[in-house]
VOPAGU-2260 file (C-alpha; in pm, 1 decimal, decimal comma):
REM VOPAGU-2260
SITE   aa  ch    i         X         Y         Z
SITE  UNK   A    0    8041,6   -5719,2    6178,9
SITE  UNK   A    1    7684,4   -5742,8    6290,0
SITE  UNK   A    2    7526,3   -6012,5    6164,1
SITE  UNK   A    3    7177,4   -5994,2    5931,1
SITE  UNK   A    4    6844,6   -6109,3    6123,4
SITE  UNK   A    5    6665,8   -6369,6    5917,8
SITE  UNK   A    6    6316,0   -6519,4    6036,3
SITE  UNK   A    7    6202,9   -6792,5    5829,4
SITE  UNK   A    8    5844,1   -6943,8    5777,9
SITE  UNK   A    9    5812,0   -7297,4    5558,3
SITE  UNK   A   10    5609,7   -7565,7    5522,2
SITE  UNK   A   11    5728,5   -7883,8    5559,2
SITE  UNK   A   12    5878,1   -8010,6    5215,4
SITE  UNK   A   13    6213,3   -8167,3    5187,3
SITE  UNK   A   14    6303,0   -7857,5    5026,1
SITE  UNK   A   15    6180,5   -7671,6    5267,0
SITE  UNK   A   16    6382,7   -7849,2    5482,1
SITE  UNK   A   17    6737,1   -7851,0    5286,2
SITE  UNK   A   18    6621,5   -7466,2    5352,8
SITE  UNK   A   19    6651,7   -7466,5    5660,6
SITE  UNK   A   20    6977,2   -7604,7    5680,9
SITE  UNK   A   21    7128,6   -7403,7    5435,6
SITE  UNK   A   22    6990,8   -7104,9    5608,7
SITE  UNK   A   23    7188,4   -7249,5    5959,9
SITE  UNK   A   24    7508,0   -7311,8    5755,1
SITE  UNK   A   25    7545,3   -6919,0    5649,7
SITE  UNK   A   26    7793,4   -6746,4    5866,6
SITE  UNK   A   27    7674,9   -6422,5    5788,4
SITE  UNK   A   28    7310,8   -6419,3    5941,9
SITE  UNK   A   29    7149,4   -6484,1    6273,8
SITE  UNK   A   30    6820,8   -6701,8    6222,5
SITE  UNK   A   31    6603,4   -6597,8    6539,5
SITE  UNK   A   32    6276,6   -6784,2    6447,3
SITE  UNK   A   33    6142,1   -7067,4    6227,5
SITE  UNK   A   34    5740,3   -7061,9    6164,8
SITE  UNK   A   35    5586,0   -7370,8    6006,3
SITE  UNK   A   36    5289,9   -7407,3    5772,4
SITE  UNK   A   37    5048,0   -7687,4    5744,0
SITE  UNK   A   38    5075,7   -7626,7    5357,8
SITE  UNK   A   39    5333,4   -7924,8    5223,9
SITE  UNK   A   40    5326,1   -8104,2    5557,6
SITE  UNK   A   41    5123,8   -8227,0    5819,7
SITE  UNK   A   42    5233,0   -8003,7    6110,0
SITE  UNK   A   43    5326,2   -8254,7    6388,4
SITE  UNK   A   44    5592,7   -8422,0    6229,8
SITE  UNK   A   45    5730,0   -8129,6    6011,7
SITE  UNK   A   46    5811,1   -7928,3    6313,4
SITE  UNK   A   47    5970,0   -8271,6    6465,9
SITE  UNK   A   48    6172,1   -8249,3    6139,8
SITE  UNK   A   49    6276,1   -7903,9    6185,5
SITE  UNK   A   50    6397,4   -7970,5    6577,3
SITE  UNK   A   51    6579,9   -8267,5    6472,3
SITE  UNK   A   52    6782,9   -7977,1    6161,3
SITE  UNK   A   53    6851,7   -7765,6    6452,4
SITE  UNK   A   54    6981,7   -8025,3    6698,8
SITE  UNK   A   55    7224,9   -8142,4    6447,5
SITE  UNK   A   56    7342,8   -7789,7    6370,3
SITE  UNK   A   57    7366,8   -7713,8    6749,4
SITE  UNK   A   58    7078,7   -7472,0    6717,0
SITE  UNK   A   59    6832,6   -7628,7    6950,3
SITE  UNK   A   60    6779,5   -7235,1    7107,7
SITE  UNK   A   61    6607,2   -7112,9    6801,9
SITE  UNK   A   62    6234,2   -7066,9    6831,1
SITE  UNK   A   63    5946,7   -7235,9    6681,0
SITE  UNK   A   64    5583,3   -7111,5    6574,2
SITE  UNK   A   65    5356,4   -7364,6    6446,3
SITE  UNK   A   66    5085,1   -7246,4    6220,0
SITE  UNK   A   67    4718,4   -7329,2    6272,9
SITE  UNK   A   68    4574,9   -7148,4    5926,8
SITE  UNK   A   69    4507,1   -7326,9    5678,9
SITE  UNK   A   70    4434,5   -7289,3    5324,6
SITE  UNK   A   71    4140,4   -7328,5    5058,2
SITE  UNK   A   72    4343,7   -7596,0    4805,7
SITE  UNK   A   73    4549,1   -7842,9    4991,4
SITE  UNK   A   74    4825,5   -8023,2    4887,9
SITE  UNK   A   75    4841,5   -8389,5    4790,4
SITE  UNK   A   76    4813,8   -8591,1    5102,0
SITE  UNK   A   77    5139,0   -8801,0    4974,9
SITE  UNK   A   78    5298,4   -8488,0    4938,7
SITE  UNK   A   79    5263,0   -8385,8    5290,2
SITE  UNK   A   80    5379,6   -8724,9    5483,1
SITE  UNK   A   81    5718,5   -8647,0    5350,6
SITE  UNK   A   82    5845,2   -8510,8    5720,7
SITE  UNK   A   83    5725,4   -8868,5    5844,3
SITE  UNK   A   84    6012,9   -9004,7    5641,5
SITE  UNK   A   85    6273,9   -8770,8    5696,2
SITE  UNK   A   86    6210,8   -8840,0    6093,5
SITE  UNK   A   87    6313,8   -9220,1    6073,3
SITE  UNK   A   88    6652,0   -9098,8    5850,1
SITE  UNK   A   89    6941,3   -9260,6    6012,1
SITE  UNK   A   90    7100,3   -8953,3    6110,4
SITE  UNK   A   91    6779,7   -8852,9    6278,7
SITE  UNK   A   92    6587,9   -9112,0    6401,3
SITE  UNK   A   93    6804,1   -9169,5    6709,3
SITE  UNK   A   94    6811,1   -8780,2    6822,9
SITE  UNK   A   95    6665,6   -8628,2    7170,3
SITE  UNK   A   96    6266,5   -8640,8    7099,7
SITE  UNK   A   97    6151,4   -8242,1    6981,7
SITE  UNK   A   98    5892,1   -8036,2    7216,9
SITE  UNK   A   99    5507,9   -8129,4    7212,1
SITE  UNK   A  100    5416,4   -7905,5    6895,3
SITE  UNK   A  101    5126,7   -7779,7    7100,2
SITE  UNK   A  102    5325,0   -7652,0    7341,0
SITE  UNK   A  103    5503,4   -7419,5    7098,7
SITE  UNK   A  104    5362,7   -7054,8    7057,8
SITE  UNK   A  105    5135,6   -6996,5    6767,3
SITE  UNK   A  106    5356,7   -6873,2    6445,3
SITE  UNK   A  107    5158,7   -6555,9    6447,9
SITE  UNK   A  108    5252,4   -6467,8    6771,0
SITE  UNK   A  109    5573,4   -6540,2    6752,1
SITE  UNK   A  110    5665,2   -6372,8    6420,2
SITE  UNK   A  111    5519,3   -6018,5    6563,9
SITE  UNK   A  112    5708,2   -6093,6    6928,4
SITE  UNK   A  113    6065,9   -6230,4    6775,1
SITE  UNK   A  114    6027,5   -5881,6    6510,0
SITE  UNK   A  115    5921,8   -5628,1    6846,6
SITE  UNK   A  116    6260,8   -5748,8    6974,2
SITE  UNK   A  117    6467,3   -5749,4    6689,7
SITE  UNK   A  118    6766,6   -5558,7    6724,3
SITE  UNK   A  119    6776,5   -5396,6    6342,2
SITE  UNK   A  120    6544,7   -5486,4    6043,9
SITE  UNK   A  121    6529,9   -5875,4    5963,3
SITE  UNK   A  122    6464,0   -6063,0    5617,6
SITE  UNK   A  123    6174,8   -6284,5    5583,8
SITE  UNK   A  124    6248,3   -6571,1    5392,6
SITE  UNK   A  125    5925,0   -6765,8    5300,5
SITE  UNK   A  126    5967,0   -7103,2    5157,8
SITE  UNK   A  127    5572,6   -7197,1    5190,9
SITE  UNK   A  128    5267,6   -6997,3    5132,8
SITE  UNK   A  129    5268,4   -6638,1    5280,0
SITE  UNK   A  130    4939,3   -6676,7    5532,0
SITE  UNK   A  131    5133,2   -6647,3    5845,3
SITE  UNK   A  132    5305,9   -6325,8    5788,3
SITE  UNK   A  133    5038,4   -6170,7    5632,0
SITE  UNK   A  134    4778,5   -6284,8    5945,6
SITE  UNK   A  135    5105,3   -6149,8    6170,6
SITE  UNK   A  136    5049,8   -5778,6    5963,2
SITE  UNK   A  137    4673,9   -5782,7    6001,5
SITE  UNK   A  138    4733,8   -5872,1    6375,2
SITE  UNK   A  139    4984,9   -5578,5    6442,1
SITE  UNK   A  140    5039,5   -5380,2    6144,8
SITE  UNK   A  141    5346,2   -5243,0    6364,3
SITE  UNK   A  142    5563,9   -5500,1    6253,2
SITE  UNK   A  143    5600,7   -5408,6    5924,5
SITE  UNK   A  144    5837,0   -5123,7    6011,5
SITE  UNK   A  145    6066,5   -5417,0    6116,2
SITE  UNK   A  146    6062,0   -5592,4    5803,5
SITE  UNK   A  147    6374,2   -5506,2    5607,9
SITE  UNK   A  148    6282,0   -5749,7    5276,9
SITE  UNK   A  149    6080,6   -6039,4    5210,2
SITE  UNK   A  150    6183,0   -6315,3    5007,2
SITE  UNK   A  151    5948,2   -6551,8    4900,8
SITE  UNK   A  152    5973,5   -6891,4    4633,5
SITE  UNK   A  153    5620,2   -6804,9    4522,8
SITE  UNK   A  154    5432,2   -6769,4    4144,7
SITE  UNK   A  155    5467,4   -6833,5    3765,3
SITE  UNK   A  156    5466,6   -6534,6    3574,2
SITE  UNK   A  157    5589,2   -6566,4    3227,1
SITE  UNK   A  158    5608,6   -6946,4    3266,9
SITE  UNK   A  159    5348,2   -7218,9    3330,4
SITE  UNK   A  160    5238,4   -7302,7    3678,9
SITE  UNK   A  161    5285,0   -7666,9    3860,2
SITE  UNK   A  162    4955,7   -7682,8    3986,2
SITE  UNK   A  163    4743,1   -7982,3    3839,4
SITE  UNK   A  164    4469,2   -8085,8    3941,5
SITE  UNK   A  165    4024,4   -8029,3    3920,5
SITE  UNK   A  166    3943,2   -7719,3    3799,5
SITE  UNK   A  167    4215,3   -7552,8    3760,3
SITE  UNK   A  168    4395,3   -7427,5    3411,8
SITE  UNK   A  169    4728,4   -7505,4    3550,6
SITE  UNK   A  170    4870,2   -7124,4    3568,6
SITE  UNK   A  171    4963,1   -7080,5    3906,3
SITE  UNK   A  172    5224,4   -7212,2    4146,7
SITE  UNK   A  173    5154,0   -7397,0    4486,7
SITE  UNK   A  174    5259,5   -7203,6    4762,8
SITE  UNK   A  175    5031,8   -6905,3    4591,6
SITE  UNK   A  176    4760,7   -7168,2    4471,0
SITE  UNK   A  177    4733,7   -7299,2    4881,1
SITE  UNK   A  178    4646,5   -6957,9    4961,0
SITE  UNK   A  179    4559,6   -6717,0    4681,2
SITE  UNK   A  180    4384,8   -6470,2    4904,5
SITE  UNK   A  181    4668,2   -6395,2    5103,3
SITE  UNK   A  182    4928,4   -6369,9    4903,8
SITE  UNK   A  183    4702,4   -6137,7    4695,9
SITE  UNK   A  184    4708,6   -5916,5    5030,7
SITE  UNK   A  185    5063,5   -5947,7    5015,0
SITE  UNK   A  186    5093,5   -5769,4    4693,0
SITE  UNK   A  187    4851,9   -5534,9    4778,5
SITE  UNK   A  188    5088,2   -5380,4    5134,1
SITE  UNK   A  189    5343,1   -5306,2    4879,5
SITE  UNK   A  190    5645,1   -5384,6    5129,4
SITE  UNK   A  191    5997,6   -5477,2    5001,3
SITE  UNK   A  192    5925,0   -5815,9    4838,6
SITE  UNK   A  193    6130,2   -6020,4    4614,8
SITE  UNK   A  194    5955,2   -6291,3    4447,5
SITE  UNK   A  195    6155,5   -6623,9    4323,0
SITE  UNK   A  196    5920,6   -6772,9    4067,3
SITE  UNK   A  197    5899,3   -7074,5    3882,4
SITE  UNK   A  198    6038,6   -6858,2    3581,5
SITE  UNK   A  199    6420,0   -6887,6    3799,3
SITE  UNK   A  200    6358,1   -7221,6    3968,4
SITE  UNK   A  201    6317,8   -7389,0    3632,5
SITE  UNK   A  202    6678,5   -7289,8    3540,8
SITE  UNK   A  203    6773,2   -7511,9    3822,1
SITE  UNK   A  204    6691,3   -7888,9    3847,3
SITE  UNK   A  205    6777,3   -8213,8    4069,4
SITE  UNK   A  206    6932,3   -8420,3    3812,4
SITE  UNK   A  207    7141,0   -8719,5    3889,6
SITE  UNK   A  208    7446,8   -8539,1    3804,5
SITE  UNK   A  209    7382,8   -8295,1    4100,2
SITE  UNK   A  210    7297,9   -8549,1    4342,8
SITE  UNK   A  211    7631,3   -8781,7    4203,8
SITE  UNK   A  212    7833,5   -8480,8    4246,8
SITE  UNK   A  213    7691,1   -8424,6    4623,9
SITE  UNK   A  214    7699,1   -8765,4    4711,1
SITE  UNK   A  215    8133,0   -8789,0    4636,2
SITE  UNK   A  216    8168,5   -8588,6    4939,3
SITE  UNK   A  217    7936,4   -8797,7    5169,5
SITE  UNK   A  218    8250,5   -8818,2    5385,1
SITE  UNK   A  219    8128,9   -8467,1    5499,3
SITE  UNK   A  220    7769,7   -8522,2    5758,4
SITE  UNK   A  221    7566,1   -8261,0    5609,5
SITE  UNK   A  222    7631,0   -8352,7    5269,1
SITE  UNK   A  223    7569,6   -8659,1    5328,8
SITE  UNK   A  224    7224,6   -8600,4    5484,2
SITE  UNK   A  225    7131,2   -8332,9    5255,3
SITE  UNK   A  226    7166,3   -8612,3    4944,7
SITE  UNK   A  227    6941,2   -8837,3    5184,8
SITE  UNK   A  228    6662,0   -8537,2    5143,2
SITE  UNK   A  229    6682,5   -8513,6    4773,3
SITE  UNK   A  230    6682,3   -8883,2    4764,6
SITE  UNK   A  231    6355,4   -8867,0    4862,0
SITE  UNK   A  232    6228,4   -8628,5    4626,1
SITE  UNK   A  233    6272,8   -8893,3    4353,7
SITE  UNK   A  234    5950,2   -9018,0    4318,5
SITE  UNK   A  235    5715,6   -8708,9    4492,6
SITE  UNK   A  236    5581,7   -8663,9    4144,6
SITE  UNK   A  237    5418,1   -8915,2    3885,8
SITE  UNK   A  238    5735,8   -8967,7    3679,6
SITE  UNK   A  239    5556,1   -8899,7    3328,7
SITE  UNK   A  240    5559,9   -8544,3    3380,0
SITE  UNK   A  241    5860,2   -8551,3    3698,1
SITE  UNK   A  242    6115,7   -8277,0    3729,7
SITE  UNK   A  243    6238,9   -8221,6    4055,8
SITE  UNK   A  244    6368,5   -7799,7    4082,0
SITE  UNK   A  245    6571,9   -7623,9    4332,8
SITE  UNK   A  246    6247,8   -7458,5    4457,2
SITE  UNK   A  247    6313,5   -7317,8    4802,0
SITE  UNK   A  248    6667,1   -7357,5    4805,6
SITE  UNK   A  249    6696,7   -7076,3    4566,9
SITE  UNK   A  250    6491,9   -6853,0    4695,6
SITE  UNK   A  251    6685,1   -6903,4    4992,1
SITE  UNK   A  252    7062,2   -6857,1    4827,4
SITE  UNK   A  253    6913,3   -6553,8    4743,5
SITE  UNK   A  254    7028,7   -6408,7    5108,6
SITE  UNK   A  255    7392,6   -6484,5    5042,2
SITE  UNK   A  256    7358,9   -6478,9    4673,0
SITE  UNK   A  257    7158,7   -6209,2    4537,5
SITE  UNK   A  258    7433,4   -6072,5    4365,1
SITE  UNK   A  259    7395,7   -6337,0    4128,4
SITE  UNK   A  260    7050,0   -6285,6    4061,2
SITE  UNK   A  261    6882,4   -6129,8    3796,6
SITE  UNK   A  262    6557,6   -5909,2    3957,0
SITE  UNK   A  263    6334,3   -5733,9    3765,0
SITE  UNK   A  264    6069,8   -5503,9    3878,4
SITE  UNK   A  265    5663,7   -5556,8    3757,2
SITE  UNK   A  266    5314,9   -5476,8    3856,5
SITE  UNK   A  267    5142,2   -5780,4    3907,9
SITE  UNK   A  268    4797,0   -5923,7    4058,6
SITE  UNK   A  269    4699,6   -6275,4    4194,9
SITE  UNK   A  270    4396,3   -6401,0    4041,9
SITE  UNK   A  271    4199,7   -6549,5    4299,5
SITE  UNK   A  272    3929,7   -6762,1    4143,0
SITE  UNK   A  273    3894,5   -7141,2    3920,8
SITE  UNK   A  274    4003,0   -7166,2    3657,7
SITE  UNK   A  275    4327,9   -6976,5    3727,5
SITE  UNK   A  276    4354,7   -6955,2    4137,3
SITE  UNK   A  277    4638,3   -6829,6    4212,5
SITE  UNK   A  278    4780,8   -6702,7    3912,6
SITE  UNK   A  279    5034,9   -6444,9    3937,2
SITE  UNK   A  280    4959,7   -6239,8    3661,1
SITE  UNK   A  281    5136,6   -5960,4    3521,7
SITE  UNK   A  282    4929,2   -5656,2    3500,8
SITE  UNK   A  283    4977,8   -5233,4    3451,6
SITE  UNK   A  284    4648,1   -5235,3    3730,5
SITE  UNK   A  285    4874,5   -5474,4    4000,4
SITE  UNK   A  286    5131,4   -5360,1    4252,5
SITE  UNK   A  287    5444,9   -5329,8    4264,2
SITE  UNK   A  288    5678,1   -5640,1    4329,1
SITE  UNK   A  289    6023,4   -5761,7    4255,8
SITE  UNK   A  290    6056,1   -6112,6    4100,8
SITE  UNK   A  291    6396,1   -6278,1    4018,6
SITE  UNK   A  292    6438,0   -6370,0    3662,0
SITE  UNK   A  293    6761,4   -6543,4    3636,6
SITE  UNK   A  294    7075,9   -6698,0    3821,1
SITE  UNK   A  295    7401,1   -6792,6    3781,7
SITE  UNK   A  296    7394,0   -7132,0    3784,2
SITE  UNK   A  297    7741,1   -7263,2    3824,2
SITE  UNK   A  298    7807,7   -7018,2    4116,8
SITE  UNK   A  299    7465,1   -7140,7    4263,1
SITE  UNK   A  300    7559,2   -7525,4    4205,5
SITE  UNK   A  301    7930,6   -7436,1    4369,8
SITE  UNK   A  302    7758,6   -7237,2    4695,5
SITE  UNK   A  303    7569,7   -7546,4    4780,2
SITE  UNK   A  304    7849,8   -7805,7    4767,0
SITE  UNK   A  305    8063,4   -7603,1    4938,5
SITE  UNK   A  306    7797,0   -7508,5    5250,3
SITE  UNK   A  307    7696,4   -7898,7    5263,5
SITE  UNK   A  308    8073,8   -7950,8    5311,3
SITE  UNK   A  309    8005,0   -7760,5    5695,0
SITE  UNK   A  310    8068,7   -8008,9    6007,2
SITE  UNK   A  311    7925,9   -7999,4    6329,5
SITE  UNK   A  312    8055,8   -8153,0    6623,5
């Protein structure tokens, strides 16, 4: 059986990373590229982190884009340094050094040249903001007849955003917040786009019975480094208002799992100005977009244990 193309764009997190290697652990697809965006992450060392994912996995062939746009609301500098840490893991640190970043093509180009030489349609997954495949469209609108679905952890629409900070109302999401412009250009092409929204991520935590479960089969490498990440997520937020979700992890189950997702289809708009940048907001004038609503949450839970259980020699 021929497997499905997947090209994936992120930015940096440690969820965005766990992304990553979940998305090399599924049998069933082919990643061909990896973009990164200076969004969560400083650049240098996220795309060090990603290298280092796809050495351990064997994958060293895979491309990387690094991504020189960047976005009107950063993130919180303390956020970003997170790659810096995963580098000096002991699993990691000791690994092959990755390419000079700057010697890497720009993601832009190589999202439109790894989708020109796709065999069949590929899914986008999109674990960051969505400026790099939208500045890919505007480049060579082409592409988009290679684009077989987008996936994208992006937006709050019947739920409260996690955006706080100055002037701001907190009603949107990050990854839209970063860029609000773009993704609103997003919504406006219309293509096949499934959105996985706060409104689903907030069904799915990381609690310590999660990462207990995880870490009683440590015995297996993957697991054992994935619990490392999400040990690190522990105190990324101020703990009076912490809650750590399965953010881009579940948007990206959603390519093995989407049977097991609840998707509705809206109209919807991005708001694009204080005090509600980067609200997703439902609306009969917006466009057309698919968001996921709900999940099955034990066979979610169960999928990840069992892909962390994966060995590499």
């Amino acid at each position: 059986m021929m497997k499905e193309l997947v090209l994936m764009d992120h930015d940096g997190g440690i969820d965005d990373l766990l992304s990553v290697l979940l998305l090399l652990l599924m049998p069933k697809i082919e990643l061909i590229g990896i973009t990164v965006t200076p969004a969560d992450c400083y650049l240098e060392p996220a795309i060090e982190s990603t290298y280092k994912l796809l050495q351990k996995t064997g994958k060293e062939h895979i491309p990387i884009g690094r991504g020189v746009f960047h976005g009107v609301n950063a993130f919180p500098s303390e956020w970003r340094a997170r790659p810096e840490i995963v580098n000096v893991l002991p699993m990691l640190i000791n690994l092959p050094p990755a390419p000079n970043p700057y010697d890497l093509p720009l993601a832009v180009d190589l999202m439109i040249e790894l989708l020109h030489k796709a065999s069949q349609p590929v899914k986008i997954v999109m674990t960051g903001p969505c400026s790099n495949l939208v500045l890919a469209i505007e480049k060579d609108p082409t592409i988009i007849s290679k684009i077989k679905e987008i996936i994208w952890m992006g937006g709050a629409f019947r739920t409260s955003g996690n955006v706080q900070t100055y002037q701001h109302n907190g009603t949107a999401e990050w990854n839209v917040y970063w860029d609000p412009f773009h993704a609103q250009k997003l919504l406006e092409l219309e293509l096949p786009l499934v959105m996985v929204p706060l409104d689903v991520t907030n069904h799915v935590p990381v609690d310590k019975a999660f990462l207990s479960k995880l870490a009683q089969q440590s015995k297996y490498e993957l697991s054992n480094l994935a619990a490392q990440l999400w040990a690190l997520t522990i105190d990324n937020i101020p703990s009076y208002h912490y809650i750590y979700y399965m953010w881009d992890i579940l948007a990206t189950s959603y390519v093995a799992l989407e049977a097991f997702f609840t998707v509705e289809e809206l109209r919807a708009k991005v708001l694009v100005q204080p005090p509600n940048a980067g609200q997703t907001l439902i609306h009969d004038s917006g466009h057309r977009v698919r968001i996921a609503t709900d999940v099955n949450k034990a066979v979610f839970y169960e999928y990840l244990f069992s892909q962390f259980k994966a060995d590499f020699d």
